[in-house]
Short mmCIF file of the C-alpha atoms (twelve columns), coordinates in Angstrom:
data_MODEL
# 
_entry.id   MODEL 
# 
loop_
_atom_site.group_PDB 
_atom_site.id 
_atom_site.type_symbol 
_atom_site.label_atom_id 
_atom_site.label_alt_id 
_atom_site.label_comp_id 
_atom_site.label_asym_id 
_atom_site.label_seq_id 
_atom_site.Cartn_x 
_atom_site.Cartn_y 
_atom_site.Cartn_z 
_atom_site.pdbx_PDB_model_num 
ATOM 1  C CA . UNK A 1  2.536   11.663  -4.072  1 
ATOM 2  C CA . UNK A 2  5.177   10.689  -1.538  1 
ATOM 3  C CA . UNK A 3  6.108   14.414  -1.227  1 
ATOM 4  C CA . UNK A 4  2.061   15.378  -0.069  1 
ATOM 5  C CA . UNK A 5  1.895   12.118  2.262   1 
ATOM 6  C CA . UNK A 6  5.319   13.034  4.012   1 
ATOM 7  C CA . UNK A 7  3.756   16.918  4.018   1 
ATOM 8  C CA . UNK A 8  0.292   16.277  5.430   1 
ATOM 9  C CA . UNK A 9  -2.688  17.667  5.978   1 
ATOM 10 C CA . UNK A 10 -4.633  15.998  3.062   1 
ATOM 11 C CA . UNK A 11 -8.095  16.537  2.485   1 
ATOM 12 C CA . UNK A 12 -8.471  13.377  1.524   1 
ATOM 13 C CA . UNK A 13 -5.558  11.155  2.899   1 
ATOM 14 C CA . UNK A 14 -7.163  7.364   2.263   1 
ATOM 15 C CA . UNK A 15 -7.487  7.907   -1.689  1 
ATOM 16 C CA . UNK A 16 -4.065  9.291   -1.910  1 
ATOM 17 C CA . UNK A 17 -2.567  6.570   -0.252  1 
ATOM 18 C CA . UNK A 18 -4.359  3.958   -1.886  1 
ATOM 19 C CA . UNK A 19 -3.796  5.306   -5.047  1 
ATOM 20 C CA . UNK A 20 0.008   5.503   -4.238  1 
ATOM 21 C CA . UNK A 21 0.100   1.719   -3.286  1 
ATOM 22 C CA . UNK A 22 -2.009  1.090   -6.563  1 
ATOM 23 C CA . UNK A 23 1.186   2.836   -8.494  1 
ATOM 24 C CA . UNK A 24 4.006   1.927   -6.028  1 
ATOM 25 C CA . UNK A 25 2.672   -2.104  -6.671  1 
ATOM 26 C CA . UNK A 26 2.160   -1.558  -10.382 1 
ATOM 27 C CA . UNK A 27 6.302   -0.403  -10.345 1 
ATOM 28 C CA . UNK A 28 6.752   -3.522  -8.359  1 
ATOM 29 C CA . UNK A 29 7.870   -1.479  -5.735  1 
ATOM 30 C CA . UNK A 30 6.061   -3.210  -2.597  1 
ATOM 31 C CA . UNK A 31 8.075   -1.760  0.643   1 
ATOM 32 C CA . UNK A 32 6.621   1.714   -0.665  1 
ATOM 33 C CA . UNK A 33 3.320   0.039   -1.616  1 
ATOM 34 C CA . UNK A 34 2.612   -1.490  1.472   1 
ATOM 35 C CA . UNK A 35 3.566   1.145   3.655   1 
ATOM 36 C CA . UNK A 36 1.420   2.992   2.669   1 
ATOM 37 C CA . UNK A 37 -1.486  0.396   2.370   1 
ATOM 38 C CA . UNK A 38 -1.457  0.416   6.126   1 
ATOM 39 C CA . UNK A 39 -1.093  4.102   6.469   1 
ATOM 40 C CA . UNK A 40 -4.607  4.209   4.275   1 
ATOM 41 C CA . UNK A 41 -6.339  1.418   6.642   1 
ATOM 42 C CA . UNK A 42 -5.515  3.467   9.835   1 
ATOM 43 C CA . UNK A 43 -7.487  6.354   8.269   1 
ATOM 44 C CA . UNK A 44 -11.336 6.200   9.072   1 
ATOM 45 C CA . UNK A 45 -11.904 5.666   5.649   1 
ATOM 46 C CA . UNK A 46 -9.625  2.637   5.680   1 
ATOM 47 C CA . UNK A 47 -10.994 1.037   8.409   1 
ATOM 48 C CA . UNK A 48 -14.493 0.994   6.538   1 
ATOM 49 C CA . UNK A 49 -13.110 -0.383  2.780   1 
ATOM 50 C CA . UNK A 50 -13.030 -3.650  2.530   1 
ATOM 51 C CA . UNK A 51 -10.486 -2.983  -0.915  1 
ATOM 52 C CA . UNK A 52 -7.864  -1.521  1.700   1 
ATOM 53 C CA . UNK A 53 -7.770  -4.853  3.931   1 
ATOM 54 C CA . UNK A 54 -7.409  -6.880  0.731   1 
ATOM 55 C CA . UNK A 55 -4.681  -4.458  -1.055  1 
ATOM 56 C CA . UNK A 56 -2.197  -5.546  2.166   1 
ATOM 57 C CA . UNK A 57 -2.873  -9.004  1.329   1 
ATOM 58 C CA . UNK A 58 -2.225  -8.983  -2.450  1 
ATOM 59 C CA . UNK A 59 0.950   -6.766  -1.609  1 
ATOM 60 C CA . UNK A 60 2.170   -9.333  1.170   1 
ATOM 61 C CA . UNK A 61 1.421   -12.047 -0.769  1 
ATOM 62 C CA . UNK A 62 3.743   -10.866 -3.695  1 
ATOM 63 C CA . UNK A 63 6.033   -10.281 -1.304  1 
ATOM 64 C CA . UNK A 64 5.933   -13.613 0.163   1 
ATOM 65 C CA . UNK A 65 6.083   -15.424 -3.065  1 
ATOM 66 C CA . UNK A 66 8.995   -13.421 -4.764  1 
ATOM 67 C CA . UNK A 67 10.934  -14.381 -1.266  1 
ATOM 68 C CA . UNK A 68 9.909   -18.003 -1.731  1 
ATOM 69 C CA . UNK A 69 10.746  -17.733 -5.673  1 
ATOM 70 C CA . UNK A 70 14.829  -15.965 -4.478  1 
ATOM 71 C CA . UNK A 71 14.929  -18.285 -1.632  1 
ATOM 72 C CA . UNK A 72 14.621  -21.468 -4.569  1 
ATOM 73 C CA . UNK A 73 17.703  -20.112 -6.562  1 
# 
């Protein structure tokens, strides 16, 4: 999936880059998953779903609590 966002010219770019924040955050791999989170929310169809607004905030909110959690140790 990172190969056909990096390529382009997607017919349908906000469900490919949802769905590869849905997997990237599932493999607990957040940079990747929230990168492209935003990339879906600047499409027109991210702008209008609600889910892409609140998919950045789960994702920064892991973030911020596994920071909090390896700042405690």
């Amino acid at each position: 999936m990172q190969a056909a966002v990096a390529k382009g010219n997607l017919s349908k770019p906000h469900q490919v880059l949802m769905y590869l924040a849905y997997i990237a955050f599932e493999l607990k791999r957040f940079d990747i998953a929230l990168e492209a989170a935003k990339k879906a929310l600047a499409t027109p169809e991210g702008a209008k779903d609600p889910q892409t607004k609140n998919m950045i905030k789960a994702i920064e909110d892991t973030i911020k609590d596994r920071e909090e959690k390896k700042a405690k140790l």
